[in-house]
BANUGU-564336 format. One record per residue (C-alpha): residue in three letters; x, y, z; residue number from 1. Coordinates in Angstrom, 1 decimal, padded with zeros to 4 digits. Layout:
residues N
NODE resn      X      Y      Z resi
NODE  Ala      X      Y      Z  NUM
...
END
This chain:
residues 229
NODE resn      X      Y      Z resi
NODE  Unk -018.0 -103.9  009.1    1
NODE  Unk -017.8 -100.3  007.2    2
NODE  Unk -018.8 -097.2  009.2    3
NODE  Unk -022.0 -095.2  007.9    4
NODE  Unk -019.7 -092.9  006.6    5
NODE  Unk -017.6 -095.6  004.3    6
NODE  Unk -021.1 -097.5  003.0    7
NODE  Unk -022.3 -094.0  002.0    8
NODE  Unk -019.5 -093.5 -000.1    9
NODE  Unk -019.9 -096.9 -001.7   10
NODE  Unk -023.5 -095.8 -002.5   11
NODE  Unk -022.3 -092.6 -003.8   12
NODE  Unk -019.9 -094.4 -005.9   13
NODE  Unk -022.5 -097.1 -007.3   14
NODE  Unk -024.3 -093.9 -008.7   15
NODE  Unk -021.3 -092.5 -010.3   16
NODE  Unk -020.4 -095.8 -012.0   17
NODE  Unk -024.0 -096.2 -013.2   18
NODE  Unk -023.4 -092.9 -014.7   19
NODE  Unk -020.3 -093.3 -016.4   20
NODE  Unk -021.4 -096.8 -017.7   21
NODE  Unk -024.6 -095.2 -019.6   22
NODE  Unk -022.4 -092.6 -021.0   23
NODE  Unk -020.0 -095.2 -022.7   24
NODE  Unk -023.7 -096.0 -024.5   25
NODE  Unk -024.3 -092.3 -026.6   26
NODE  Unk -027.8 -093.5 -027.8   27
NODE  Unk -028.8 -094.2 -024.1   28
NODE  Unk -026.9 -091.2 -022.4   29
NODE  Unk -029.7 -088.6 -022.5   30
NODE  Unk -032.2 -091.2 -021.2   31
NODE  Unk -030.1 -092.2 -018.0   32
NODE  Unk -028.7 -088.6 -017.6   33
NODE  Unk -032.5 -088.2 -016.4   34
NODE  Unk -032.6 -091.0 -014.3   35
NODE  Unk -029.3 -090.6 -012.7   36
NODE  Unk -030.3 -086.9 -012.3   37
NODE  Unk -033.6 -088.3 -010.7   38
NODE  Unk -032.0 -090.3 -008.3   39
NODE  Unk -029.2 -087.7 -007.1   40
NODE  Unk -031.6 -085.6 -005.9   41
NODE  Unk -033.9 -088.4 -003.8   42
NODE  Unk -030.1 -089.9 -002.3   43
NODE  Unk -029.4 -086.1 -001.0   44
NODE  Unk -033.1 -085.7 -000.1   45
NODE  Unk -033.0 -088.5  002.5   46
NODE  Unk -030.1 -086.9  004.2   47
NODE  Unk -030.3 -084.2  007.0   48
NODE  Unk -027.9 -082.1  009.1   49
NODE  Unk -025.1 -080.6  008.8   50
NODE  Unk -022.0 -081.9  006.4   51
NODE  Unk -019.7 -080.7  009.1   52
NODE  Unk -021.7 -083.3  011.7   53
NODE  Unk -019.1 -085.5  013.8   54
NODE  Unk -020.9 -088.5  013.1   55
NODE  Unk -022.6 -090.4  011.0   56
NODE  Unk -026.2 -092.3  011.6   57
NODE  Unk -028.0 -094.5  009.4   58
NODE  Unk -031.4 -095.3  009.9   59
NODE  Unk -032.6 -098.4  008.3   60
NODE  Unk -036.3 -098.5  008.1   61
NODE  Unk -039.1 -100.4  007.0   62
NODE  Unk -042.3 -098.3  006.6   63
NODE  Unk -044.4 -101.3  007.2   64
NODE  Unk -043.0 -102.2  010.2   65
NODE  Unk -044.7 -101.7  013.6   66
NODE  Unk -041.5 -101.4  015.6   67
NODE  Unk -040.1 -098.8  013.0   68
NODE  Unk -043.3 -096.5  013.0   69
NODE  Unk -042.9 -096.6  016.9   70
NODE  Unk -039.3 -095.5  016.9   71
NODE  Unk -040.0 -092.6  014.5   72
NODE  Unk -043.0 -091.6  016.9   73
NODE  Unk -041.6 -092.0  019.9   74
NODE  Unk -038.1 -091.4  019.3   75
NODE  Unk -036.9 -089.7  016.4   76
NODE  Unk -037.9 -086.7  017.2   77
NODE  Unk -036.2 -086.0  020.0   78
NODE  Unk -032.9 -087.1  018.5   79
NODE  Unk -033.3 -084.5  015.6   80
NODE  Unk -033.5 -081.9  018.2   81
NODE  Unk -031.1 -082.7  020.0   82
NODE  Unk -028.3 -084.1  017.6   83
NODE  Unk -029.1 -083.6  014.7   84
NODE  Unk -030.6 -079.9  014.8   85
NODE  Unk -027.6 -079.0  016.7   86
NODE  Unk -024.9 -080.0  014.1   87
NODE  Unk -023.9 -082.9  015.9   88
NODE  Unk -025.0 -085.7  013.9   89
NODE  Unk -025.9 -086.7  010.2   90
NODE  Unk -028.9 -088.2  009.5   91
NODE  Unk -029.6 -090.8  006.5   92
NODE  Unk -032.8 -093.1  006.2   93
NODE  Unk -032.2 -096.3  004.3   94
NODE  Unk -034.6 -098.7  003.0   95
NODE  Unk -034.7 -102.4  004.3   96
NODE  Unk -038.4 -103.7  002.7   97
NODE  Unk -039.2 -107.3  003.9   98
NODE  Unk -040.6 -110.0  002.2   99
NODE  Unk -043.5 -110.0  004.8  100
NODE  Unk -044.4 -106.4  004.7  101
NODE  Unk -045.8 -106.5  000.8  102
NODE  Unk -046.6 -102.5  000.7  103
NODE  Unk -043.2 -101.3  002.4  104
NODE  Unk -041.3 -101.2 -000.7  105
NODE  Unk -044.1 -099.4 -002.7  106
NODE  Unk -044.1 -096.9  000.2  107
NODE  Unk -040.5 -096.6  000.0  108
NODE  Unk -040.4 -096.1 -003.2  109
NODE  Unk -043.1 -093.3 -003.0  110
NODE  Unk -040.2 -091.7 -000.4  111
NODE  Unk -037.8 -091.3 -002.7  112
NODE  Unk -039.8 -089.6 -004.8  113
NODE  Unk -040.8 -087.3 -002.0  114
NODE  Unk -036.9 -087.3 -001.7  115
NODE  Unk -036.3 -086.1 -005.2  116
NODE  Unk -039.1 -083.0 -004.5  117
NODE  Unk -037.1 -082.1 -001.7  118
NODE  Unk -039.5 -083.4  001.0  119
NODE  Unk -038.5 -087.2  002.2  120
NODE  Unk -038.9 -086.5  005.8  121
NODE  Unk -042.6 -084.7  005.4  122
NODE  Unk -043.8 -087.7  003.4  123
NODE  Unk -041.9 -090.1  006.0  124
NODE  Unk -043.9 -088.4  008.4  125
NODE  Unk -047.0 -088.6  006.6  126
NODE  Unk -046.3 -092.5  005.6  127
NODE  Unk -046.0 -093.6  009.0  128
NODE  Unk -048.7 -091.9  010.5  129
NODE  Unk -051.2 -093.5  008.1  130
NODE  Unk -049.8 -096.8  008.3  131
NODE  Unk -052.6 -098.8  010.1  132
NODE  Unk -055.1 -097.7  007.0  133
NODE  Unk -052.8 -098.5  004.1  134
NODE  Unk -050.4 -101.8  005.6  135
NODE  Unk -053.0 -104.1  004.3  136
NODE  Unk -054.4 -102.0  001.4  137
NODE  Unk -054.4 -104.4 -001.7  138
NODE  Unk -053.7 -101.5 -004.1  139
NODE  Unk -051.4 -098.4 -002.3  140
NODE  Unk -051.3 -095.8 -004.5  141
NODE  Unk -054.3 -093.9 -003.1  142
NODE  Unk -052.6 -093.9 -000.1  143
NODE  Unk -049.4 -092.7 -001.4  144
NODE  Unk -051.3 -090.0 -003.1  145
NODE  Unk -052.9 -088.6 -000.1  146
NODE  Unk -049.2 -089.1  002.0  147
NODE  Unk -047.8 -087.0 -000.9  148
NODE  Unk -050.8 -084.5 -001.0  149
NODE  Unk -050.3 -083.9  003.7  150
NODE  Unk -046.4 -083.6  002.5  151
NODE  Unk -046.7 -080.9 -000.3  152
NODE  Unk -045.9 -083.1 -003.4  153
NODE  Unk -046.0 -081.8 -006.9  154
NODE  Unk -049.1 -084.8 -007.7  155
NODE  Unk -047.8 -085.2 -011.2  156
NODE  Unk -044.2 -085.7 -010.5  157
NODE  Unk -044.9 -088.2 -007.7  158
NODE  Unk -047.2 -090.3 -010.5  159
NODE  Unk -044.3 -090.1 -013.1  160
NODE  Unk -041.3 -090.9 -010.3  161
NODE  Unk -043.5 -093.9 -009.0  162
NODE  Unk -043.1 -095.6 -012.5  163
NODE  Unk -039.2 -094.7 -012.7  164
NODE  Unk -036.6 -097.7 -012.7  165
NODE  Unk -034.0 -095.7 -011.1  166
NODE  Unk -036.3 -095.0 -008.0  167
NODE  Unk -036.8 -099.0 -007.7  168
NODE  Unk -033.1 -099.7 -008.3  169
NODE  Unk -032.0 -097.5 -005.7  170
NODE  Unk -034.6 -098.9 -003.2  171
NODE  Unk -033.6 -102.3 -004.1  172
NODE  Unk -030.0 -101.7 -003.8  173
NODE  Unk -030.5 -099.8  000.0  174
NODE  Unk -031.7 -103.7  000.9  175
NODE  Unk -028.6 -105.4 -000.3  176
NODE  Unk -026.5 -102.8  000.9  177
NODE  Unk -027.5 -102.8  004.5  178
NODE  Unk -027.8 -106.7  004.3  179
NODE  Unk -024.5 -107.0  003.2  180
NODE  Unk -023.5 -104.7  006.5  181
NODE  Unk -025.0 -106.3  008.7  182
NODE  Unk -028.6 -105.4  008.9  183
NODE  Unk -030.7 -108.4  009.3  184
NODE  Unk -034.0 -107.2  010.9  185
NODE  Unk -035.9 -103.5  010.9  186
NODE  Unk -035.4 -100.9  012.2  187
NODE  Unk -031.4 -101.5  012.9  188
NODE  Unk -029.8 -098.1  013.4  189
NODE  Unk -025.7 -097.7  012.3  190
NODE  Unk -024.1 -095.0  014.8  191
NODE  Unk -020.8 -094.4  014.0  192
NODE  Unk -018.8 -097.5  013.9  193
NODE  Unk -021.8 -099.1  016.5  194
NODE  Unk -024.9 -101.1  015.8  195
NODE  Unk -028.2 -100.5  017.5  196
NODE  Unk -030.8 -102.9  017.1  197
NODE  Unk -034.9 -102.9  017.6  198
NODE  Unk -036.8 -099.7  018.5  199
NODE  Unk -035.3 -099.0  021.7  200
NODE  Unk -035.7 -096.7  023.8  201
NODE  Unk -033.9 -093.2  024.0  202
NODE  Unk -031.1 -093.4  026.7  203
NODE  Unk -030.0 -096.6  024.7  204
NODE  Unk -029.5 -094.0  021.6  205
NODE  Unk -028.3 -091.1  023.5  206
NODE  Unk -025.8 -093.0  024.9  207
NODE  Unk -024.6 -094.6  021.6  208
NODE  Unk -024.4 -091.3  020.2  209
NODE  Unk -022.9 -089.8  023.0  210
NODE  Unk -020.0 -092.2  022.7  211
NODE  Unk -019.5 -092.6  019.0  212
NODE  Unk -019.3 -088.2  019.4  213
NODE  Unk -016.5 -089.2  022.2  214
NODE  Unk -014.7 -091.1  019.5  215
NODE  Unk -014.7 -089.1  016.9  216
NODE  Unk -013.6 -086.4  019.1  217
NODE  Unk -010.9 -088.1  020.1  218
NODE  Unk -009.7 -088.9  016.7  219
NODE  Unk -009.5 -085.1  015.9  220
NODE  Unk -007.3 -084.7  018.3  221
NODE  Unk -005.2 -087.4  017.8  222
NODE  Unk -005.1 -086.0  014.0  223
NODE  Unk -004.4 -082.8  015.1  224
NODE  Unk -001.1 -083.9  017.2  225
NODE  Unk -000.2 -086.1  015.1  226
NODE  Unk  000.2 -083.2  012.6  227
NODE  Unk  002.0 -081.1  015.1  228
NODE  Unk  004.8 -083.7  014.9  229
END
């Protein structure tokens, strides 16, 4: 299984060869430049804390989910505080939309685009909160629109972003991506090189953390001896 670190690299480099392939294309360049500049900005937007963080944490989320809006009210948080606040850990959110949750990718989706505004973790906030009135909304754009207006959105830009490929594709990938590592169920949290699974509660997380900071402490300074050699 690859570390947060290693699948974040391997989304980084999906971008950059989705790039380079529309380039080859001259016709098509200036029309993916856009979109690849699109979706740069929502893939840094979902991350927080510092670059210099110890460790890695992936948070792979479904906003539909009932055990995923808990987590992020009852636990999240604290563990920005805490951790993440403090330098200590990394923070990215990753989208896992199931099959039986029919407005969590639209929601996700709307998140990016938050993302590419600058302001993924205000409309996260404002997504989940409002979950009960929108999970079985037939049509969820007025309650994007009113998630994006508590967040600060730009109104327009959200409307445009909603309709963009990219945003999709990059949704859609964050699925196969975490499947592929091992996520099978929402919300599954990646710590390090450890797996968490189900909303539970907060010593269970402070002490994954707590140890995968150990780890990566102690590979520093096996580094750092190993380069006094």
């Amino acid at each position: 299984m690859r570390t947060p670190r290693q699948l974040f690299l391997a989304t980084a480099s999906a971008l950059l060869t989705t790039a380079m392939l529309a380039s080859a294309v001259p016709e098509r360049a200036s029309a993916q430049g856009a979109a690849d500049s699109l979706s740069t900005a929502a893939d840094k937007g979902r991350i927080l804390g510092s670059d210099k963080a110890a460790v890695w944490m992936l948070i792979v989320s479904d906003f539909q989910c009932p055990f995923c809006k808990r987590w992020h009210s009852e636990t999240w948080e604290t563990l920005r505080k805490e951790y993440v606040a403090t330098g200590k850990v990394r923070v990215a959110y990753v989208h896992m939309p199931l099959g039986m949750h029919p407005n969590a990718r639209p929601m996700a989706i709307a998140s990016m685009c938050a993302s590419a505004q600058g302001k993924f973790w205000p409309m996260a906030d404002a997504i989940f909160k409002g979950q009960e009135s929108w999970k079985d909304a037939k049509d969820p754009r007025p309650a994007i629109e009113a998630a994006g207006k508590e967040a600060g959105l730009d109104g327009a830009r959200l409307k445009t972003c909603l309709d963009a490929p990219s945003i999709a594709a990059m949704v859609d990938g964050d699925k196969v991506r975490m499947t592929r590592a091992g996520a099978g169920s929402t919300p599954t949290f990646f710590i390090g090189d450890s797996k968490v699974e189900g909303a539970q509660p907060l010593p269970v997380f402070k002490k994954a953390i707590d140890a995968a900071l150990a780890a990566a402490a102690k590979a520093k300074r096996s580094e750092e001896h190993t380069s006094e050699l």
